[in-house]
PDB file of N, CA, C, O and CB in Angstrom:
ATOM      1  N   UNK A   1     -40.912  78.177-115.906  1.00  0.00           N
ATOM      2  CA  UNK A   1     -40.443  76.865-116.239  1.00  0.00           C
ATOM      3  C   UNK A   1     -39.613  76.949-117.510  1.00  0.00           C
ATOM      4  O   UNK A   1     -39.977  77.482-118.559  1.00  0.00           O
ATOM      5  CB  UNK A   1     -41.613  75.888-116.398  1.00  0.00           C
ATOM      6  N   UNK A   2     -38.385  76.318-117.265  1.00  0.00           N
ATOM      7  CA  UNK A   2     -37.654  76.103-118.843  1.00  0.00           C
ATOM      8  C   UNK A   2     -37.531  74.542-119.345  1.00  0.00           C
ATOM      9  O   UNK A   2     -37.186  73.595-118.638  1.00  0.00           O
ATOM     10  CB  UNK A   2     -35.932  76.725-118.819  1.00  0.00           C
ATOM     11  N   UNK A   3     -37.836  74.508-120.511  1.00  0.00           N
ATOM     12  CA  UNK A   3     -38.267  73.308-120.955  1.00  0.00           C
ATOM     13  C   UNK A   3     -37.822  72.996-122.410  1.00  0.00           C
ATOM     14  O   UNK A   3     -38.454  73.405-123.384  1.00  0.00           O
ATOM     15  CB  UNK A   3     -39.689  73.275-120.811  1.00  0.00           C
ATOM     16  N   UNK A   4     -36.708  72.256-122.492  1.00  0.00           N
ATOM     17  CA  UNK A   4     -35.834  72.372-124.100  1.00  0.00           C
ATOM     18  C   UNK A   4     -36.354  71.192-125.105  1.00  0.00           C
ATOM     19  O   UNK A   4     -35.962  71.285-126.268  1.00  0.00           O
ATOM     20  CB  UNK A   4     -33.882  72.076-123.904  1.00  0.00           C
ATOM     21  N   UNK A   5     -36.985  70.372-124.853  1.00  0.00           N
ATOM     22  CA  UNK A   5     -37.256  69.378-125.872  1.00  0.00           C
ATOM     23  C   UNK A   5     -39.049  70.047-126.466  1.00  0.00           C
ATOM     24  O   UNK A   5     -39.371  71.180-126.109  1.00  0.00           O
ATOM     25  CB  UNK A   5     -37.181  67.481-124.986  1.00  0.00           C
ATOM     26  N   UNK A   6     -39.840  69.363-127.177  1.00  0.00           N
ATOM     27  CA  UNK A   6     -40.926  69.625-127.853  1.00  0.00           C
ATOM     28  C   UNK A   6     -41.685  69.219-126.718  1.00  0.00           C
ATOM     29  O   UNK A   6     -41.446  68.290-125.946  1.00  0.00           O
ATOM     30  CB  UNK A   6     -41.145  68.975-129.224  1.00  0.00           C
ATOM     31  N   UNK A   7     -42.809  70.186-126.711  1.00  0.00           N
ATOM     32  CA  UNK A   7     -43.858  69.980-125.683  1.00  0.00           C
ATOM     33  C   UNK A   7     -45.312  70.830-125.947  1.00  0.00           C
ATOM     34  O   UNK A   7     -45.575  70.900-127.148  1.00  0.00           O
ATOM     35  CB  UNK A   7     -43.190  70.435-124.262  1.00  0.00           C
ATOM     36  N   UNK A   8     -45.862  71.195-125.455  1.00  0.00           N
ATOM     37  CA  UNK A   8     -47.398  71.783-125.706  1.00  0.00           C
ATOM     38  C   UNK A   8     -47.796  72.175-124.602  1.00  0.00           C
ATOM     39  O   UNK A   8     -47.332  71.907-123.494  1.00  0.00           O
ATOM     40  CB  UNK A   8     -48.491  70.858-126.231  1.00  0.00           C
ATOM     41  N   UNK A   9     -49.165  73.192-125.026  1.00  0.00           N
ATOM     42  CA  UNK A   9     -49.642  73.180-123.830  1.00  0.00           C
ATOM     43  C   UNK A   9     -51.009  72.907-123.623  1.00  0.00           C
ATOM     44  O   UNK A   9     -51.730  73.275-124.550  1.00  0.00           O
ATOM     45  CB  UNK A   9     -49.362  74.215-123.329  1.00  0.00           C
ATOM     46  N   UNK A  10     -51.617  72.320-122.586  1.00  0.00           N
ATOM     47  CA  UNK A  10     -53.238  72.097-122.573  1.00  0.00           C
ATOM     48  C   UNK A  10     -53.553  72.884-121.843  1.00  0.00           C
ATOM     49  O   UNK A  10     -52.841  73.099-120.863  1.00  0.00           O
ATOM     50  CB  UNK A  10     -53.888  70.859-122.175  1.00  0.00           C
ATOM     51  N   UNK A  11     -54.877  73.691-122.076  1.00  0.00           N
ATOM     52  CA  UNK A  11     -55.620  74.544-121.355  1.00  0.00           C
ATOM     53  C   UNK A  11     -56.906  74.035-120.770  1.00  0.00           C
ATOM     54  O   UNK A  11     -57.561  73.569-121.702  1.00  0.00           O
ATOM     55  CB  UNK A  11     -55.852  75.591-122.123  1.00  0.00           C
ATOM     56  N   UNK A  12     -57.370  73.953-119.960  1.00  0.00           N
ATOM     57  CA  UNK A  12     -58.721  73.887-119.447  1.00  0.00           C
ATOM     58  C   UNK A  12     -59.081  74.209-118.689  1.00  0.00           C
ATOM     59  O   UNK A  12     -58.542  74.143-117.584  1.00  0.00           O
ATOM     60  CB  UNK A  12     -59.168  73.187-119.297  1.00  0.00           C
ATOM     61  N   UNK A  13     -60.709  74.963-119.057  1.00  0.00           N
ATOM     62  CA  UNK A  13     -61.453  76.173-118.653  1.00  0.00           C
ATOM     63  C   UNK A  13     -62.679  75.801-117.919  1.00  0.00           C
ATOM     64  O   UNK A  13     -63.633  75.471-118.623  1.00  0.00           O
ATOM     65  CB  UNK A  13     -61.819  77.033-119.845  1.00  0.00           C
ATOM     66  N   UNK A  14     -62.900  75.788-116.112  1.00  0.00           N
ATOM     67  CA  UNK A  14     -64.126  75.148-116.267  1.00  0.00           C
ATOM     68  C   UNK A  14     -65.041  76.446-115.784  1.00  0.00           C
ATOM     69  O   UNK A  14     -64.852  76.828-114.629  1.00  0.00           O
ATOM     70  CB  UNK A  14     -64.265  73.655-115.347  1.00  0.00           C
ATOM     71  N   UNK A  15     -66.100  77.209-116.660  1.00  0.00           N
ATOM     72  CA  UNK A  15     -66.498  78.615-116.396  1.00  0.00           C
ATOM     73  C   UNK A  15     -67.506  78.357-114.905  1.00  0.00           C
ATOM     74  O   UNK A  15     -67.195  77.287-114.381  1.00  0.00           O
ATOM     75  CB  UNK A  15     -67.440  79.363-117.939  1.00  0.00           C
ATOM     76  N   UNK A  16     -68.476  79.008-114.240  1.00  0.00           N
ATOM     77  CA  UNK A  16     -68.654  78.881-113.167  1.00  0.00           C
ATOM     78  C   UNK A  16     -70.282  80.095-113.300  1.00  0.00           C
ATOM     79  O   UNK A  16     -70.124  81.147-113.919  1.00  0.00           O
ATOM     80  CB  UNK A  16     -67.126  79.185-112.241  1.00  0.00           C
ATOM     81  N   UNK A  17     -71.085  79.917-112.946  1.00  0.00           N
ATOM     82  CA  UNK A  17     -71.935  81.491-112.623  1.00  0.00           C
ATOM     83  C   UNK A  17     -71.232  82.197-111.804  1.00  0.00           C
ATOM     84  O   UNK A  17     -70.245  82.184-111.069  1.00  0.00           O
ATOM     85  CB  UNK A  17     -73.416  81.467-111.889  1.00  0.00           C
ATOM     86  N   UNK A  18     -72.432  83.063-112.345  1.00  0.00           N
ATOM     87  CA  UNK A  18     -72.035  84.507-111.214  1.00  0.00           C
ATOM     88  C   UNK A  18     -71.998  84.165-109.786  1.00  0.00           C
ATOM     89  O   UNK A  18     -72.722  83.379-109.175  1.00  0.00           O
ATOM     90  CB  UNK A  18     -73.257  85.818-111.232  1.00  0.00           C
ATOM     91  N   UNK A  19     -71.105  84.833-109.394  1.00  0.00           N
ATOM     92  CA  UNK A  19     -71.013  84.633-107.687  1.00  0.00           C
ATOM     93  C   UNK A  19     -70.032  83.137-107.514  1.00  0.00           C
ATOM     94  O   UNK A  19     -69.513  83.027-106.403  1.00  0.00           O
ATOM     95  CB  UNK A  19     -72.959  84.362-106.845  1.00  0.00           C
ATOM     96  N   UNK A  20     -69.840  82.370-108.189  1.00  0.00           N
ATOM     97  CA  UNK A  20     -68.825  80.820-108.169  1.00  0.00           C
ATOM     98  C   UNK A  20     -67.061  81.067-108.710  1.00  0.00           C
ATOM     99  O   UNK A  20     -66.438  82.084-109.015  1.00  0.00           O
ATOM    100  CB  UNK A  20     -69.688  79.467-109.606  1.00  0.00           C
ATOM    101  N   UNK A  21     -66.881  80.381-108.678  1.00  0.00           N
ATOM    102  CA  UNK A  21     -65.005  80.452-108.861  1.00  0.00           C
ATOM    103  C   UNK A  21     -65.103  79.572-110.230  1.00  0.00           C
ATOM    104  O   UNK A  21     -65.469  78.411-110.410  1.00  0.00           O
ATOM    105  CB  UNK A  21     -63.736  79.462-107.268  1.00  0.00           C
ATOM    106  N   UNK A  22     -64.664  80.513-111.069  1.00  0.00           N
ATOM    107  CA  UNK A  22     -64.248  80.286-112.707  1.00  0.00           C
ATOM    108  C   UNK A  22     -62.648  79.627-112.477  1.00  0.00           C
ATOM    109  O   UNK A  22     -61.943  80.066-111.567  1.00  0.00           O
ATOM    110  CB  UNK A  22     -64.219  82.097-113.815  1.00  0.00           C
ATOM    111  N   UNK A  23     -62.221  78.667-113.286  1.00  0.00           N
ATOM    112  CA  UNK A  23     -60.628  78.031-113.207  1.00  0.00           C
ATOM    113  C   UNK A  23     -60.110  77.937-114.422  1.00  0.00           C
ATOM    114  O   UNK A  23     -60.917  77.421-115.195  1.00  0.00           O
ATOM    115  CB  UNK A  23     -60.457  76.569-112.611  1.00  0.00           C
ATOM    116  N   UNK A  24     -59.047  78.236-114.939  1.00  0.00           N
ATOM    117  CA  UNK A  24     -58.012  77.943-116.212  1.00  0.00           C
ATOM    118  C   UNK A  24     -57.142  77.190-115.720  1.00  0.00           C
ATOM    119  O   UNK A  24     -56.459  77.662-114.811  1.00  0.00           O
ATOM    120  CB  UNK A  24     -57.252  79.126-116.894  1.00  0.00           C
ATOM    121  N   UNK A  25     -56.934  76.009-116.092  1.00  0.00           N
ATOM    122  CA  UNK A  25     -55.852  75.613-115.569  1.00  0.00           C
ATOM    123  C   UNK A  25     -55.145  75.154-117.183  1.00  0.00           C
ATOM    124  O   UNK A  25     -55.800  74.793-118.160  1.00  0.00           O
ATOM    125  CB  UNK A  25     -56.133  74.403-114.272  1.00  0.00           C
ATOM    126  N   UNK A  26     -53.844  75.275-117.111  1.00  0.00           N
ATOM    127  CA  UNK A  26     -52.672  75.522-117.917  1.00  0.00           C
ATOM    128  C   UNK A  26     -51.458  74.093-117.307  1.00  0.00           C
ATOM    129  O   UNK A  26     -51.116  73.863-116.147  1.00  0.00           O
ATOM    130  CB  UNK A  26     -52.079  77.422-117.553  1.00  0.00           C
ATOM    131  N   UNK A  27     -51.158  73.550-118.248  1.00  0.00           N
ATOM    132  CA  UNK A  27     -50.174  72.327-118.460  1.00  0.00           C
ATOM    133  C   UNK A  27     -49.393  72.275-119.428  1.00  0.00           C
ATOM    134  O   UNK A  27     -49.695  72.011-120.592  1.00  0.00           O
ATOM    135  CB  UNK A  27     -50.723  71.201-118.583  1.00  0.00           C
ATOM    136  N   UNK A  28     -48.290  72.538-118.978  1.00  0.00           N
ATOM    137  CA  UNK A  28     -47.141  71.924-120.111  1.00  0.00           C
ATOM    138  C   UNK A  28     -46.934  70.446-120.209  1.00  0.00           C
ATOM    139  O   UNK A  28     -46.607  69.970-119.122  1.00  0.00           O
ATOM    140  CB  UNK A  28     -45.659  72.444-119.786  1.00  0.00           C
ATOM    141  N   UNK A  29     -47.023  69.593-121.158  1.00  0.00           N
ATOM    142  CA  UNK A  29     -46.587  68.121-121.457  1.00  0.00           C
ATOM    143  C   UNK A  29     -46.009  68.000-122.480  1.00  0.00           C
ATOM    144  O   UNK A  29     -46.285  68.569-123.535  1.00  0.00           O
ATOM    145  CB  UNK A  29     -47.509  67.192-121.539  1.00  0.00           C
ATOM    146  N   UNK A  30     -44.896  67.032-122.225  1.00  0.00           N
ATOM    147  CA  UNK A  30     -43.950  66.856-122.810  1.00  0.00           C
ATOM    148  C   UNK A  30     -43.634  65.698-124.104  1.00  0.00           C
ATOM    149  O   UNK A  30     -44.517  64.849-123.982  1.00  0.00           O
ATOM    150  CB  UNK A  30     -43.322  66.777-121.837  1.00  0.00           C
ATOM    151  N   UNK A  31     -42.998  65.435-124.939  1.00  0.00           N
ATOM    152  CA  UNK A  31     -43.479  65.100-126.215  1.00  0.00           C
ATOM    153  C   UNK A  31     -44.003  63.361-125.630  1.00  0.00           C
ATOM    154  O   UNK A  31     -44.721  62.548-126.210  1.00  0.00           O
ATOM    155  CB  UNK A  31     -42.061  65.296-127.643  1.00  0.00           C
ATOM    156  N   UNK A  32     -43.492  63.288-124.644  1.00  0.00           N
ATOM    157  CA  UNK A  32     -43.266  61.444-124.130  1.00  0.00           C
ATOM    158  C   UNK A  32     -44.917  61.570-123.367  1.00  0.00           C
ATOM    159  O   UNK A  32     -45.393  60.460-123.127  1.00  0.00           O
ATOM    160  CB  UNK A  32     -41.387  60.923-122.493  1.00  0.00           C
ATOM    161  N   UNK A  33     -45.877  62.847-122.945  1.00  0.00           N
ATOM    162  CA  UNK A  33     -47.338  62.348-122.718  1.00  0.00           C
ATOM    163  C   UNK A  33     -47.078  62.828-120.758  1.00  0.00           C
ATOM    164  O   UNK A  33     -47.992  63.103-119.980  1.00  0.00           O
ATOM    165  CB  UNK A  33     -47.674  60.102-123.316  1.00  0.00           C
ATOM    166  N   UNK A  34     -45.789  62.795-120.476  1.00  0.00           N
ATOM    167  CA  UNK A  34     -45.343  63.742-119.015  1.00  0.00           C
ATOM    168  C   UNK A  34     -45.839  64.947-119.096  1.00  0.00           C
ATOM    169  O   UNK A  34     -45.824  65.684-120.082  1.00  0.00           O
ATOM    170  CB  UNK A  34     -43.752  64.031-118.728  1.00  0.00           C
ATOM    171  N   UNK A  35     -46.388  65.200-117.806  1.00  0.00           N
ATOM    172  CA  UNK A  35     -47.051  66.642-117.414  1.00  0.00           C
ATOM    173  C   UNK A  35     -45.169  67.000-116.837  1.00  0.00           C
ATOM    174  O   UNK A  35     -44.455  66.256-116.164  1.00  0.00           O
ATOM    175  CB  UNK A  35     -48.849  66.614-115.783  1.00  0.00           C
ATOM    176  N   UNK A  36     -44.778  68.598-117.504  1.00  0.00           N
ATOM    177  CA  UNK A  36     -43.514  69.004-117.393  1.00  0.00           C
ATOM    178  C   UNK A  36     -43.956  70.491-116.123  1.00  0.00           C
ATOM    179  O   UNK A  36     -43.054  71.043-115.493  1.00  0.00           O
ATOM    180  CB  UNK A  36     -42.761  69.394-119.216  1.00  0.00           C
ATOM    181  N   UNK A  37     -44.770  70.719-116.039  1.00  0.00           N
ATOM    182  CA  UNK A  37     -45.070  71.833-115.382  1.00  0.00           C
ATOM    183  C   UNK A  37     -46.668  72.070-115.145  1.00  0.00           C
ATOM    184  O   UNK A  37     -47.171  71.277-115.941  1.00  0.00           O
ATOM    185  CB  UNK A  37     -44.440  72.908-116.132  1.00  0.00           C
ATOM    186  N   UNK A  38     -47.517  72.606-114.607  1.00  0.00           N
ATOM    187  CA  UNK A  38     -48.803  73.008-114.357  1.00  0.00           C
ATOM    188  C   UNK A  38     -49.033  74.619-113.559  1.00  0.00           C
ATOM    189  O   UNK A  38     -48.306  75.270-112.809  1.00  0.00           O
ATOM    190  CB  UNK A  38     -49.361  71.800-113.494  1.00  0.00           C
ATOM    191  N   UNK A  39     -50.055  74.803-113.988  1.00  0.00           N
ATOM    192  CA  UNK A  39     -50.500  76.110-112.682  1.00  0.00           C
ATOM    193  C   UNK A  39     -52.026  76.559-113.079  1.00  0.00           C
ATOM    194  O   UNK A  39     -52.488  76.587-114.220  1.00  0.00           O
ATOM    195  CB  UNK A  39     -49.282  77.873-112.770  1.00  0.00           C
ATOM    196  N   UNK A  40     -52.631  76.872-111.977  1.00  0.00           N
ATOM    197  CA  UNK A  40     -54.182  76.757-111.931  1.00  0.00           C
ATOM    198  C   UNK A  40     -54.651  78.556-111.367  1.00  0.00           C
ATOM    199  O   UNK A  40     -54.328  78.947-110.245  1.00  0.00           O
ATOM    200  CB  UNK A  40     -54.725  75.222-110.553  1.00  0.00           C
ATOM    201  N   UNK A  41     -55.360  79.379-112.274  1.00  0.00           N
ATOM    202  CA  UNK A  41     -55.580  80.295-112.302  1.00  0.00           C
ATOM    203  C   UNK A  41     -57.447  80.506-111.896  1.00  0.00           C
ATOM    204  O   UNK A  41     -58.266  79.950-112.628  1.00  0.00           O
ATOM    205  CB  UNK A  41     -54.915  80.620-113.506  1.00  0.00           C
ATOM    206  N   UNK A  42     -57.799  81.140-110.984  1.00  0.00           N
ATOM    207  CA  UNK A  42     -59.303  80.901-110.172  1.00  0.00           C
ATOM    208  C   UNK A  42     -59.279  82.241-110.033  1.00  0.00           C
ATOM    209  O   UNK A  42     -58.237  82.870-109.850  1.00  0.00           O
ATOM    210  CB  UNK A  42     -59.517  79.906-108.614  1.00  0.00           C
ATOM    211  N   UNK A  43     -61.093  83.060-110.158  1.00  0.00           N
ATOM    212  CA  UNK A  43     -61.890  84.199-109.883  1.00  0.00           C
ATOM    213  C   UNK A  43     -63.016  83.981-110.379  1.00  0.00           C
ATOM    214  O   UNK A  43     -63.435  83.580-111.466  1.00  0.00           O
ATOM    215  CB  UNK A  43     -61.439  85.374-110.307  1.00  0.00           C
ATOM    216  N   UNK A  44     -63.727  84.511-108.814  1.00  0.00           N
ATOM    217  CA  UNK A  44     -65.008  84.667-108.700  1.00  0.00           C
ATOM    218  C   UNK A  44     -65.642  85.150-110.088  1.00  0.00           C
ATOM    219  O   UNK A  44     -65.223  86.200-110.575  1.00  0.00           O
ATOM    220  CB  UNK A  44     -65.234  85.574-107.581  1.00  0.00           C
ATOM    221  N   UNK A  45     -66.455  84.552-110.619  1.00  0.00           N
ATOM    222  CA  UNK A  45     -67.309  85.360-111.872  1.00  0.00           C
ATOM    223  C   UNK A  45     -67.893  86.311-111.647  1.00  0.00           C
ATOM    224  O   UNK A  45     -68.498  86.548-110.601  1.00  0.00           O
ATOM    225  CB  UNK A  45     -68.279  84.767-112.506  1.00  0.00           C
ATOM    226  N   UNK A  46     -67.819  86.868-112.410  1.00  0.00           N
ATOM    227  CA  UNK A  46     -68.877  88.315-112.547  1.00  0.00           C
ATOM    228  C   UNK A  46     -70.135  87.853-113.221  1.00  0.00           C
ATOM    229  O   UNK A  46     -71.046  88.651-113.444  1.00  0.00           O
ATOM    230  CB  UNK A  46     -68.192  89.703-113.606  1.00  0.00           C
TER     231      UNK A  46
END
């Protein structure tokens, strides 16, 4: 994603036990409070 004005990013982590699906999910928002991009990262816990 390319993204030229001021923006941030939010992370959130929801962890999971062993044997369940752990998630990061990652958001770019933009200075106006717009989600500019997203993507959601998942694995089984150890």
């Amino acid at each position: 994603m390319r993204y030229l004005d001021y923006s941030f990013l939010r992370v959130d982590v929801t962890p999971a036990p062993t044997g369940r699906t752990a998630t990061l999910m990652v958001r770019g928002i933009a200075e106006s409070g717009e989600q500019v991009d997203h993507f959601t990262v998942a694995r089984r816990a150890k």
